[in-house]
Backbone as JSON Lines, residues from 0, in Angstrom:
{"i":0,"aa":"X","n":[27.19,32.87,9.32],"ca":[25.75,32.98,9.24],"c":[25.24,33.8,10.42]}
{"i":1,"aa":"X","n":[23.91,34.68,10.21],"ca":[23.94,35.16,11.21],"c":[22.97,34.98,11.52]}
{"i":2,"aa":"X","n":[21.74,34.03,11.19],"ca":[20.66,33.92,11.22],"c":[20.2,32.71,12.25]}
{"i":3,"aa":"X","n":[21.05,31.59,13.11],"ca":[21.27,31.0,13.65],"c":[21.14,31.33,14.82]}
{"i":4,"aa":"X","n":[20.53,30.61,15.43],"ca":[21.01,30.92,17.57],"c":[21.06,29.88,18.24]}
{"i":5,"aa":"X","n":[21.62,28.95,18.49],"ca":[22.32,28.01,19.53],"c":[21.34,27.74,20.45]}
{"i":6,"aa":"X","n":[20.39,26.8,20.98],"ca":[20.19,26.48,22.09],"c":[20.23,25.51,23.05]}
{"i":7,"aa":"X","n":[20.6,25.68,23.61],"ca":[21.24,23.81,24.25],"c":[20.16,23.58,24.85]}
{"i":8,"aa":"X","n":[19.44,22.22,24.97],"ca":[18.54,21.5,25.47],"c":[18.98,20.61,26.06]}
{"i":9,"aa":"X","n":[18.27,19.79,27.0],"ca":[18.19,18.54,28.07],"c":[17.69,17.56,27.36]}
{"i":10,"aa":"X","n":[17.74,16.46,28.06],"ca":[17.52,15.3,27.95],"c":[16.0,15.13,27.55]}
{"i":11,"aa":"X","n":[15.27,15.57,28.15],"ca":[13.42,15.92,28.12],"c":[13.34,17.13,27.57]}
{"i":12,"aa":"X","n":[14.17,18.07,27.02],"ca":[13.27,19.41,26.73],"c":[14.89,20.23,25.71]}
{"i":13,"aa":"X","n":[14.17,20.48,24.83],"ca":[14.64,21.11,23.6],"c":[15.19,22.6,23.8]}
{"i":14,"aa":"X","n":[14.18,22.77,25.08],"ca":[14.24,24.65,25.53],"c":[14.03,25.61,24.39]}
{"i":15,"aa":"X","n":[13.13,25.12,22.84],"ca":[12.8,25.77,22.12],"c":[11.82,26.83,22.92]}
{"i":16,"aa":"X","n":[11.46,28.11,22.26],"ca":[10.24,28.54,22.76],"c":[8.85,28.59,22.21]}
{"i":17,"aa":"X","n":[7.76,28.33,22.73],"ca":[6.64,28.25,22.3],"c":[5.86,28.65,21.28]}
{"i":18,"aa":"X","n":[5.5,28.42,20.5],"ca":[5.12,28.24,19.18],"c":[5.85,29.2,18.11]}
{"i":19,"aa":"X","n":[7.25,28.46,18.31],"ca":[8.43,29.15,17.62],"c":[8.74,28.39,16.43]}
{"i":20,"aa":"X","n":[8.27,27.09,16.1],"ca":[9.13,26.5,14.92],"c":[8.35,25.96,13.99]}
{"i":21,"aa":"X","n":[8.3,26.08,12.54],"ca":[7.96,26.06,11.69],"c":[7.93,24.12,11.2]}
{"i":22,"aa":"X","n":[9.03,23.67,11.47],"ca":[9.61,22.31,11.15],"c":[10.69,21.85,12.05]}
{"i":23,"aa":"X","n":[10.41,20.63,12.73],"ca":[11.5,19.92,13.45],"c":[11.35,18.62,12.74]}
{"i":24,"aa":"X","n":[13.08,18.32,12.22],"ca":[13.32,17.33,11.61],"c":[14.12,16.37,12.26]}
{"i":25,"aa":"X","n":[13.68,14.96,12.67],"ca":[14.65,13.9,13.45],"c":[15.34,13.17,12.58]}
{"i":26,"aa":"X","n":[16.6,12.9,12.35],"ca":[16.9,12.11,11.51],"c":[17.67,11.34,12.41]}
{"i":27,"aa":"X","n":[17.24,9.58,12.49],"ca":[17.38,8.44,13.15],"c":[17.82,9.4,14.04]}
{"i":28,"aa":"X","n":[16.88,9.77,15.0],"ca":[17.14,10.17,16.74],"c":[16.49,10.09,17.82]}
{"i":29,"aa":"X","n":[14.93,9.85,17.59],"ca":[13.73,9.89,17.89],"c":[14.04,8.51,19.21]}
{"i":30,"aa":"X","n":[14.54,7.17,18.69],"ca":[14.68,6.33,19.22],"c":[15.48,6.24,20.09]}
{"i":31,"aa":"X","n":[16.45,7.1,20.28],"ca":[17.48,7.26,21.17],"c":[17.04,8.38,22.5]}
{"i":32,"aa":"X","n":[16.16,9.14,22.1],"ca":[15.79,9.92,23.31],"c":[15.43,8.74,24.61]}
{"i":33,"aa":"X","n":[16.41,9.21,25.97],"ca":[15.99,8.91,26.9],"c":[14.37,9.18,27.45]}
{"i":34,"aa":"X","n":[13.95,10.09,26.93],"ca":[12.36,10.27,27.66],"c":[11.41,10.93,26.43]}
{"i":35,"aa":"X","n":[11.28,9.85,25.67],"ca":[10.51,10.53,24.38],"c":[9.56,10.92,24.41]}
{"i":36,"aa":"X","n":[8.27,10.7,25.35],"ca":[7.16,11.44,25.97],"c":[7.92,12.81,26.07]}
{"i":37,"aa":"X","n":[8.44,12.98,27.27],"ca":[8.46,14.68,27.62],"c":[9.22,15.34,26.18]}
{"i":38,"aa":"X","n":[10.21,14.34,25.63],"ca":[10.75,15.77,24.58],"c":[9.85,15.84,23.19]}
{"i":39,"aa":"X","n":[9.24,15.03,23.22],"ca":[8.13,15.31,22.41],"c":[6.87,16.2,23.15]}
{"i":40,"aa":"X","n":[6.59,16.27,24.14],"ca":[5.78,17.01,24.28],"c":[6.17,18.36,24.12]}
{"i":41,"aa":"X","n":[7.35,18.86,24.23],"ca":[8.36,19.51,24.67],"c":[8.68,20.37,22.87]}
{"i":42,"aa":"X","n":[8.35,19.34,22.22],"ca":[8.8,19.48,20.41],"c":[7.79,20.32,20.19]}
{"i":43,"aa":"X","n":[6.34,19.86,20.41],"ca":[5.57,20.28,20.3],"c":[4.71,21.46,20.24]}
{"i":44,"aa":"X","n":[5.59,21.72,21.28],"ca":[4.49,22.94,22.64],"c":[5.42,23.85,21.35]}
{"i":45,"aa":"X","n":[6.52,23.57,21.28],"ca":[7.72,24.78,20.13],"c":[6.83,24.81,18.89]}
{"i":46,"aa":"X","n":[6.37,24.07,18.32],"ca":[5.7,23.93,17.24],"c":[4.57,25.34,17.4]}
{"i":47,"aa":"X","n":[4.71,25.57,15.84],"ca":[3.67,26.74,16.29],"c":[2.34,25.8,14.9]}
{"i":48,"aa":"X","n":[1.32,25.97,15.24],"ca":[0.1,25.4,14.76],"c":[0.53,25.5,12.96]}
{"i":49,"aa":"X","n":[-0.04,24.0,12.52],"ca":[0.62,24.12,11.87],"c":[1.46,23.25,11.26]}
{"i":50,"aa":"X","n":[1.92,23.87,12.36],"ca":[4.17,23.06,11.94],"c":[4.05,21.63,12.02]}
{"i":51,"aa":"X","n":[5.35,21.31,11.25],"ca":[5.53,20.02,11.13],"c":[6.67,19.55,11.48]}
{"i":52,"aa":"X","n":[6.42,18.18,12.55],"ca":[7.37,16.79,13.32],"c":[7.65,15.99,11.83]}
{"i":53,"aa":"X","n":[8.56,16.03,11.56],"ca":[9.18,15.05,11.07],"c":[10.26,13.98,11.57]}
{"i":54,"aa":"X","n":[9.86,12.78,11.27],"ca":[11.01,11.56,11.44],"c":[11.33,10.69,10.73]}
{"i":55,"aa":"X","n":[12.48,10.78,10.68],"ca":[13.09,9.41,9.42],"c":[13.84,8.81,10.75]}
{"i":56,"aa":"X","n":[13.34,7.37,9.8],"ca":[13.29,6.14,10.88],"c":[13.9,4.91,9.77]}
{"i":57,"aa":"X","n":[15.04,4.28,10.31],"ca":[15.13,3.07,9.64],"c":[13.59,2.04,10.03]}
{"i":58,"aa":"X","n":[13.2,1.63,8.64],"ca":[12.07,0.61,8.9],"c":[12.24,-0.49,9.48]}
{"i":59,"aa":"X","n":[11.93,-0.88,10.56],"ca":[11.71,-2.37,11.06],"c":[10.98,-3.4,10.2]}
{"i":60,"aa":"X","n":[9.98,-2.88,9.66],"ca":[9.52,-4.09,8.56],"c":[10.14,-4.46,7.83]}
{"i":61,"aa":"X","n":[11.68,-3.99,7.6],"ca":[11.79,-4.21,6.68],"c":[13.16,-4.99,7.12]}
{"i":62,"aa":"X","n":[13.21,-6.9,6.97],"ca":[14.66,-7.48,7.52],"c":[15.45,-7.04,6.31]}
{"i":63,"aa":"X","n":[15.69,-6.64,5.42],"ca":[16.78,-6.81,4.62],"c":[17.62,-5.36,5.18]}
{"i":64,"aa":"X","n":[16.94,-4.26,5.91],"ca":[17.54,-3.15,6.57],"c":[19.09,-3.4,7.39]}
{"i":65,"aa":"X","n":[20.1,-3.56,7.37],"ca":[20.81,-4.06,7.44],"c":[21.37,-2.75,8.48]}
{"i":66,"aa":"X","n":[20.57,-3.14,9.76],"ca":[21.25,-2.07,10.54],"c":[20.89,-2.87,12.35]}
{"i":67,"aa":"X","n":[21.25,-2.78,13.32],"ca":[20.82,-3.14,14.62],"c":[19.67,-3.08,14.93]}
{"i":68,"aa":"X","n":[18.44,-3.64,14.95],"ca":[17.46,-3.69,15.63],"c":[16.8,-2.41,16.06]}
{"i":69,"aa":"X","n":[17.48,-2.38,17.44],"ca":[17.25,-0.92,18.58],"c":[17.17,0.33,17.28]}
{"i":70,"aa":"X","n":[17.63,0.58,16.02],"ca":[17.93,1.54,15.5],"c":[16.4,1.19,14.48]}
{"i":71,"aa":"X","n":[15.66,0.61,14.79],"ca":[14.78,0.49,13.4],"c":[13.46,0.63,14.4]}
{"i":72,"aa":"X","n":[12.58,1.33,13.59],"ca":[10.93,1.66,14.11],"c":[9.72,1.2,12.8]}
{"i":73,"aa":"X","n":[8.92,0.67,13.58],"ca":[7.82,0.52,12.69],"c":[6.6,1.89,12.28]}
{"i":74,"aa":"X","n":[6.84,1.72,11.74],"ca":[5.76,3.19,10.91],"c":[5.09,3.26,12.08]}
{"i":75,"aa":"X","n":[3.7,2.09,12.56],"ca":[2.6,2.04,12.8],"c":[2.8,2.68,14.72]}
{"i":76,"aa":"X","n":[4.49,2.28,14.64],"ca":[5.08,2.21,16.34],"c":[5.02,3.95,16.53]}
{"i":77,"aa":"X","n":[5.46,4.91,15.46],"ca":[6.0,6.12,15.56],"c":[4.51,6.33,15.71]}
{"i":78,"aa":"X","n":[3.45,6.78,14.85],"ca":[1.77,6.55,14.69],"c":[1.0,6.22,16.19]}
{"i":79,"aa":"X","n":[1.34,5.68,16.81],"ca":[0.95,5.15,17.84],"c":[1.37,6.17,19.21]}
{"i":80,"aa":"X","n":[2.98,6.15,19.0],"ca":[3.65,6.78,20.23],"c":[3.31,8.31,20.08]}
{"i":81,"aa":"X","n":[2.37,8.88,18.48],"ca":[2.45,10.23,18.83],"c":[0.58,10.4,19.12]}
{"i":82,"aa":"X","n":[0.17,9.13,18.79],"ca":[-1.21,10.31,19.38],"c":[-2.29,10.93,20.7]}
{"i":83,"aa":"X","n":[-0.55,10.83,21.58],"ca":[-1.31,11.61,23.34],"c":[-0.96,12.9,22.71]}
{"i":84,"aa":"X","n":[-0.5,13.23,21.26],"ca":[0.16,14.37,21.26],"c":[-0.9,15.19,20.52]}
{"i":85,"aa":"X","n":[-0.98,16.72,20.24],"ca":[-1.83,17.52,19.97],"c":[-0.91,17.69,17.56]}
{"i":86,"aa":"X","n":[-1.1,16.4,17.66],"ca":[-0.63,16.04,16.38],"c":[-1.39,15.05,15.39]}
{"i":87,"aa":"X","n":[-1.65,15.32,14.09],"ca":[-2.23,14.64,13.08],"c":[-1.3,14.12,12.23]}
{"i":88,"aa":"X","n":[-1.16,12.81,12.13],"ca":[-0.64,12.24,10.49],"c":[-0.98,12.73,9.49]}
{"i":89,"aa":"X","n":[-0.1,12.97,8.57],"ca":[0.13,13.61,7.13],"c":[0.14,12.8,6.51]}
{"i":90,"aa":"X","n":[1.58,12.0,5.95],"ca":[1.87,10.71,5.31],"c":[2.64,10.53,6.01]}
{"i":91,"aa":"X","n":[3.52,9.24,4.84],"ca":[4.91,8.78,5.39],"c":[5.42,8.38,3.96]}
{"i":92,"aa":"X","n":[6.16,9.78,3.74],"ca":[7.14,9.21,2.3],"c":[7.94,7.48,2.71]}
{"i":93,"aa":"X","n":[8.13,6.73,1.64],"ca":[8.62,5.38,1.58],"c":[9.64,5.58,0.1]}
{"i":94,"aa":"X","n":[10.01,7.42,-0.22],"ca":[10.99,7.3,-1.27],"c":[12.73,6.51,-0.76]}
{"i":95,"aa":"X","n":[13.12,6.83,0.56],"ca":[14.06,6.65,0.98],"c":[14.26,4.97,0.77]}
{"i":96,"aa":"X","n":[15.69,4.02,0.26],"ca":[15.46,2.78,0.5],"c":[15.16,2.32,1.58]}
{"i":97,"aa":"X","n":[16.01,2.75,2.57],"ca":[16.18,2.2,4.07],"c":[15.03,2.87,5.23]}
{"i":98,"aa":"X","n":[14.81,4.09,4.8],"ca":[13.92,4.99,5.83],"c":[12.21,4.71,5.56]}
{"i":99,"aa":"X","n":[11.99,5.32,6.51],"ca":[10.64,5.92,6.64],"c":[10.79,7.9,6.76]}
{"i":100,"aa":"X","n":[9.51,8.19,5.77],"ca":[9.79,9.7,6.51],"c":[8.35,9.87,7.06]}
{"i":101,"aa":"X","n":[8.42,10.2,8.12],"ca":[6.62,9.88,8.84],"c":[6.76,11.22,9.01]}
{"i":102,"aa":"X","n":[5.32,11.95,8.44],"ca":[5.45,13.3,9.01],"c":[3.88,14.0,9.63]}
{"i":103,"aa":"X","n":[4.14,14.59,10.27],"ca":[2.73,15.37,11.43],"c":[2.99,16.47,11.51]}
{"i":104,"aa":"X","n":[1.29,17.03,11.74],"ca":[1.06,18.36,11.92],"c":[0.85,18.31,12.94]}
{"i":105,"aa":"X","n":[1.0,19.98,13.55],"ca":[0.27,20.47,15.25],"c":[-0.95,20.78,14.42]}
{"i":106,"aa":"X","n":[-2.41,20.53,15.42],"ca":[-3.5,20.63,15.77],"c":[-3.71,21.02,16.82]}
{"i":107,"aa":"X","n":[-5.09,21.47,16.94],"ca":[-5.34,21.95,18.32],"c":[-5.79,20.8,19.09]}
{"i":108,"aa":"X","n":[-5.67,19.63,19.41],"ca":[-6.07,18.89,20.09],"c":[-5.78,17.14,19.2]}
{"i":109,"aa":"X","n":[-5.14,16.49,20.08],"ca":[-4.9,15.22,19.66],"c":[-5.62,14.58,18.47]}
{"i":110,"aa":"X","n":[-4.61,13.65,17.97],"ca":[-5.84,12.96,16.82],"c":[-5.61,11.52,16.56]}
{"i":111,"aa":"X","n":[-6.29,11.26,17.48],"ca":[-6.62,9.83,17.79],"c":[-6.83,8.77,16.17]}
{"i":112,"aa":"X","n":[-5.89,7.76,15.88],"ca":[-6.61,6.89,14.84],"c":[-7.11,8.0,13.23]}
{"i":113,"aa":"X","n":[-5.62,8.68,13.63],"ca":[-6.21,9.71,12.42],"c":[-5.63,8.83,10.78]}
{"i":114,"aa":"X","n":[-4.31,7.87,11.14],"ca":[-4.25,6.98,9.68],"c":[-5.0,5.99,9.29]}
{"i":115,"aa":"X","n":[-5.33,6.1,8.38],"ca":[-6.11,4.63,7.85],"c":[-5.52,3.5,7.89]}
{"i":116,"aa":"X","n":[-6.38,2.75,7.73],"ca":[-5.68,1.04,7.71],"c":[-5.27,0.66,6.75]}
């Protein structure tokens, strides 16, 4: 393939460049970042307006999820942890059995309490 380019990132920072990416997709990883503030801010800033954060998340609501704890997020938890961010809620597909797919747009400015109840 030649359409590919390699970039190794840190612990806090992706080292994408600025409003370079169309779609960043986490699949169960989100929870494991050592400093999910900065590499999300970090996701972000790459995001070009627009673009869309995606995360699939084993559900915590859900006990029959038959996976460790530490590995499961609540919708409302991901919702919460993103809005210091310059990001709006979309939905959250619930086709997956086990997952959540929570997904956000870049905006120009945070969006506070943007899901309904």
């Amino acid at each position: 393939m030649t359409n590919i380019e390699p970039v190794q990132g840190t612990e806090s920072d992706p080292k994408l460049p600025a409003n370079s990416v169309d779609l960043i997709l986490m699949v169960d990883v989100y929870h494991e970042f050592s400093f999910p503030y900065e590499m999300t801010e970090a996701m972000v800033r790459a995001l070009k307006k627009g673009g869309r954060l995606v995360f699939v998340e084993y559900r915590k609501e859900d006990p029959k999820v038959n996976i460790k704890l530490v590995h499961k997020m609540f919708e409302k938890q991901v919702i919460k942890e993103m809005e210091p961010h310059p990001l709006r809620w979309v939905k959250t597909l619930e086709d997956l059995p086990t997952q959540h797919v929570i997904i956000f747009e870049k905006v120009d400015k945070p969006a506070k309490g943007d899901k309904p109840e």
